[in-house]
N, C-alpha and C positions, 0 to 999 in steps of 0.2 A: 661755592667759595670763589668761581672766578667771578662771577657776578662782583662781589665785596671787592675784591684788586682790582676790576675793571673802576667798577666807582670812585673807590680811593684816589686811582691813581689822577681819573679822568677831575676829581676835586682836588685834587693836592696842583694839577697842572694849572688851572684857573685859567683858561683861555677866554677873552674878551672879558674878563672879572666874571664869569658865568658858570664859574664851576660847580657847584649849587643846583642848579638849573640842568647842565647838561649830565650830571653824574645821579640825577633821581632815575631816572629807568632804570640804570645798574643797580640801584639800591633795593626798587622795590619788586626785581626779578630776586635778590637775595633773599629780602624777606620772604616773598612765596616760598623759594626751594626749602627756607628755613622752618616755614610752615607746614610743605609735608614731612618732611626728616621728623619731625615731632612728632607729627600723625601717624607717621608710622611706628617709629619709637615708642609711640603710646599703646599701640596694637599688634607690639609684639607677646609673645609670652615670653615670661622671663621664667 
């Protein structure tokens, strides 16, 4: 989750018009941690 606030915020700030640009690492650290939370999700027993 901080992944996702860090991105946001870092694109909501737009620094040099490059908000875009410098807020994709935060994003795609989000997606990964989002990808195992599922993974494991998936390989619980319920």
């Amino acid at each position: 989750m901080n992944s996702t606030e860090k991105g946001f915020l870092t694109f909501m700030r737009n620094e040099l018009n490059m908000g875009q640009i410098f807020s994709e690492s935060y994003f795609e650290n989000a997606s990964k941690s989002m990808e195992k939370f599922k993974e494991g999700q998936a390989s619980c027993p319920a």
